[in-house]
C-alpha positions in Angstrom: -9.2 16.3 -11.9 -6.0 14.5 -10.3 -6.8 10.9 -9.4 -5.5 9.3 -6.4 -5.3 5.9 -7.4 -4.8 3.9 -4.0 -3.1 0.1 -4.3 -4.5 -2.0 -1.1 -2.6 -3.1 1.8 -2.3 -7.1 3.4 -5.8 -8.5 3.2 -7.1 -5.6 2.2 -10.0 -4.4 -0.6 -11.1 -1.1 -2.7 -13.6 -0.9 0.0 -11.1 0.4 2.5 -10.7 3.8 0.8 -14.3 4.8 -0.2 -14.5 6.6 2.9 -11.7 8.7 1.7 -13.7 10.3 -1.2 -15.7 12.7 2.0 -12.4 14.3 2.9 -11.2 14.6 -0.8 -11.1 18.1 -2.5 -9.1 18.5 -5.3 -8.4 14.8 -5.9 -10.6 11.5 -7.3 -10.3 8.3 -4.9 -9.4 5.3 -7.3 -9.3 2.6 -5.3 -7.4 -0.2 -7.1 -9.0 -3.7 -6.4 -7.1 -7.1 -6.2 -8.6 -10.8 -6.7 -9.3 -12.9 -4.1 -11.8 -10.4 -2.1 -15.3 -8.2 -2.4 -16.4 -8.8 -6.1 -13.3 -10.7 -7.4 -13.3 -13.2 -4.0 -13.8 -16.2 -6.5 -10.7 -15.0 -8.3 -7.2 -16.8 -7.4 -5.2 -13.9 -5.7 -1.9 -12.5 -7.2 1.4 -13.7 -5.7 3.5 -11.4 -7.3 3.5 -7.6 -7.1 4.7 -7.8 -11.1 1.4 -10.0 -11.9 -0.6 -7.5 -9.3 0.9 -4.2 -11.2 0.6 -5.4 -14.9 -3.5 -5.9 -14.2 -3.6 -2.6 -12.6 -2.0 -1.2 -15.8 -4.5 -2.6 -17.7 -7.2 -1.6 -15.9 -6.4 2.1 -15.1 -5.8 2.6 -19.6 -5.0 5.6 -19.8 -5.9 7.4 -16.5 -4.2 10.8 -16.8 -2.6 13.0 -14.5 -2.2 10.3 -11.2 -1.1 10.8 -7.3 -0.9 6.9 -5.6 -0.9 5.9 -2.3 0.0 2.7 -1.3 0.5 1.2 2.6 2.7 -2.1 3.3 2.4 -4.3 0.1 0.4 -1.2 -1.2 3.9 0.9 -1.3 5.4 -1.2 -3.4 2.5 -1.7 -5.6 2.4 1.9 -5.8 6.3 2.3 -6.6 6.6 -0.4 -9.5 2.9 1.2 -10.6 4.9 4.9 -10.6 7.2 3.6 -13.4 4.4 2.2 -16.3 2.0 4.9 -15.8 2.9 8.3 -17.9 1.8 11.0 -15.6 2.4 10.5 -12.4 2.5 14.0 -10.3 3.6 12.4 -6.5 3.9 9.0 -4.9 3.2 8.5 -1.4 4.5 5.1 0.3 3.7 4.2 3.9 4.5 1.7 6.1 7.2 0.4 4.0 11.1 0.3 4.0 12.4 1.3 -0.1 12.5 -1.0 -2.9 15.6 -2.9 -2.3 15.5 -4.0 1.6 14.8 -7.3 2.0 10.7 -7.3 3.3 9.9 -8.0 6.8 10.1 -11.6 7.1 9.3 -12.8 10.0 5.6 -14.3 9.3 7.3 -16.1 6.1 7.4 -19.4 7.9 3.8 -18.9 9.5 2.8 -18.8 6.0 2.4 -22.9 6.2 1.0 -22.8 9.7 -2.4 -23.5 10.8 -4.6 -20.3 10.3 -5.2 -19.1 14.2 -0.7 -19.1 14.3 -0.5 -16.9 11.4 -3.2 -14.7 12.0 -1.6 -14.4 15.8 1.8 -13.6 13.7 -0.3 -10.9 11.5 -1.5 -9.5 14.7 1.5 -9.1 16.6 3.6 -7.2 13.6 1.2 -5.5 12.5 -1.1 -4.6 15.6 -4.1 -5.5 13.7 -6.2 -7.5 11.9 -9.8 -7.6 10.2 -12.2 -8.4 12.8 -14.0 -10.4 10.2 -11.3 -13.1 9.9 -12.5 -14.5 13.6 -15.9 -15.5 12.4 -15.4 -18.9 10.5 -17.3 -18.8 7.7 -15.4 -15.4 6.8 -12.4 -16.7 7.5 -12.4 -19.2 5.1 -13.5 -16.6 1.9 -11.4 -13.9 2.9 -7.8 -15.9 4.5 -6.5 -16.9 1.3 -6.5 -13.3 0.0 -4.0 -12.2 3.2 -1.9 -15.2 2.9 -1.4 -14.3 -0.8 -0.6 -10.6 -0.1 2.1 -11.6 2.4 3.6 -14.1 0.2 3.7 -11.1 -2.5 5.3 -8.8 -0.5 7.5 -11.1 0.8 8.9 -12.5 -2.1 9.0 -9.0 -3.5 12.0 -7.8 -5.7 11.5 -4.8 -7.4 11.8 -4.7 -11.1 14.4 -1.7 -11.0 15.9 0.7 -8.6 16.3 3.7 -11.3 15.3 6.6 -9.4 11.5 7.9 -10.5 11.4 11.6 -11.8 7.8 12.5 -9.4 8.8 13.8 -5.7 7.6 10.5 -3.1 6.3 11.0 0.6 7.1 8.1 3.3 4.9 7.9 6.0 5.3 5.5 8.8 3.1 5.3 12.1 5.7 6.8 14.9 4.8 3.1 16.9 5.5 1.0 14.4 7.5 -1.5 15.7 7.3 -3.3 12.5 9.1 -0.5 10.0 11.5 1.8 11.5 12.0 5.4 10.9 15.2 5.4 8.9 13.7 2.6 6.4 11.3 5.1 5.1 14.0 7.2 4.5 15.3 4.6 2.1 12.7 5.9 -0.3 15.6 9.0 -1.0 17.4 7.1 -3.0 14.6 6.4 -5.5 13.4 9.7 -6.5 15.4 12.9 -8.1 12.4 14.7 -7.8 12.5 15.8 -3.8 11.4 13.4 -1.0 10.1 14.2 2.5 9.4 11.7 5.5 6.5 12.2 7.8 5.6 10.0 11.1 2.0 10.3 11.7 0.7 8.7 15.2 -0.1 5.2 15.4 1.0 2.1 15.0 1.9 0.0 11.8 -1.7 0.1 11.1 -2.2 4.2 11.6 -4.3 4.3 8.2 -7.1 2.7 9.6 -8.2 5.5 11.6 -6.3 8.5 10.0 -8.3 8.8 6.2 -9.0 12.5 6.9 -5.6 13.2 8.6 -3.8 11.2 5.6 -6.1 13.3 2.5 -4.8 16.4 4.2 -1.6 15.4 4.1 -1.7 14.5 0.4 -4.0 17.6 -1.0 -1.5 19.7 1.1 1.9 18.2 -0.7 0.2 18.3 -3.9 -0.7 22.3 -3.6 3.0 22.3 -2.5 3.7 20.6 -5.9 2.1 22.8 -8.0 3.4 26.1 -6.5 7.0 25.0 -6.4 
């Protein structure tokens, strides 16, 4: 069976896609987990999407025929993952502008601020954040793991801009006031394999409440894949 191996968004954990698996029928959730939450939280948290990509390398081995979905940081994770694995069938990126746009930057200098300014910051670009990063005690295990993520996407500068050879689907929430339509289209320009853009309603955070609306979306492309 086809994995869908599915790199985490800001502040985000494996966790976030089991729920996926009920909706799934042609393709194996992989959930790809990073340091610094759920049962690495004592781990120091990546700061680089390279450092971030060459453990998920390791970990996945060999993992066969792959699909990945990645939102925000996760799109990038998923794009630089797309050119070390060996059989990759279709990359979907959401929430993202392509590879070589300069990543939104306006919580950069909130970075160094006091915790309730950047999460204010998070909250207002994004249009959410994890409930769970209110209560104090939580806060303090699970805010080092977002700041990391926004530093990594950030800083983020991809390691090549050679088109892949797999067909890639942007998504983007059609609120999102954070990633405009015509960045997803960026992602053109970095496959030869075909490309589509899709707005799915929401805001910049749509994939917290569309898991079956997005699995349809992907087992539908992939059947498209395999007929073409």
């Amino acid at each position: 069976m086809t994995r869908l191996v599915c790199l985490p968004f800001g502040g985000s954990g494996a966790a976030f896609f089991h729920p996926w698996s009920a909706f799934a029928d042609d393709l194996e959730i992989v959930p790809m987990r990073l340091p610094g939450r759920e049962r690495l939280i004592d781990v120091e948290p990546y700061r680089s999407v390279h450092e971030a990509v060459d453990a998920f390398v390791d970990d996945l081995g060999d993992p066969g025929d792959v699909v990945l979905f990645g939102h925000s940081v996760g799109a990038v994770l998923a794009y630089e993952l797309a050119h070390r694995l060996p059989s990759v069938r279709h990359v979907f990126v959401s929430g993202s502008p392509g590879p070589s746009s300069v990543r939104p930057h306006e919580i950069r200098a909130s970075v160094r601020e006091d915790d309730d300014a950047f999460l204010a910051q998070v909250q207002v670009l994004s249009g959410h954040v994890d409930q769970a990063l209110y209560h104090p005690d939580l806060r303090e295990l699970l805010l080092p793991a977002l700041r990391a993520d926004v530093t990594m996407h950030e800083n983020y500068v991809p390691s090549t801009t050679e088109p892949l050879s797999v067909p890639i689907t942007a998504l983007r929430g059609t609120g999102d006031e954070l990633v405009a339509a015509e960045d997803i289209r960026e992602w053109a320009a970095f496959t030869t394999a075909g490309f589509d853009a899709v707005e799915i309603p929401g805001a910049h955070m749509y994939v917290v409440d569309s898991g079956e609306a997005m699995m349809n979306l992907i087992q539908n492309a992939i059947r498209s894949d395999s007929v073409v």
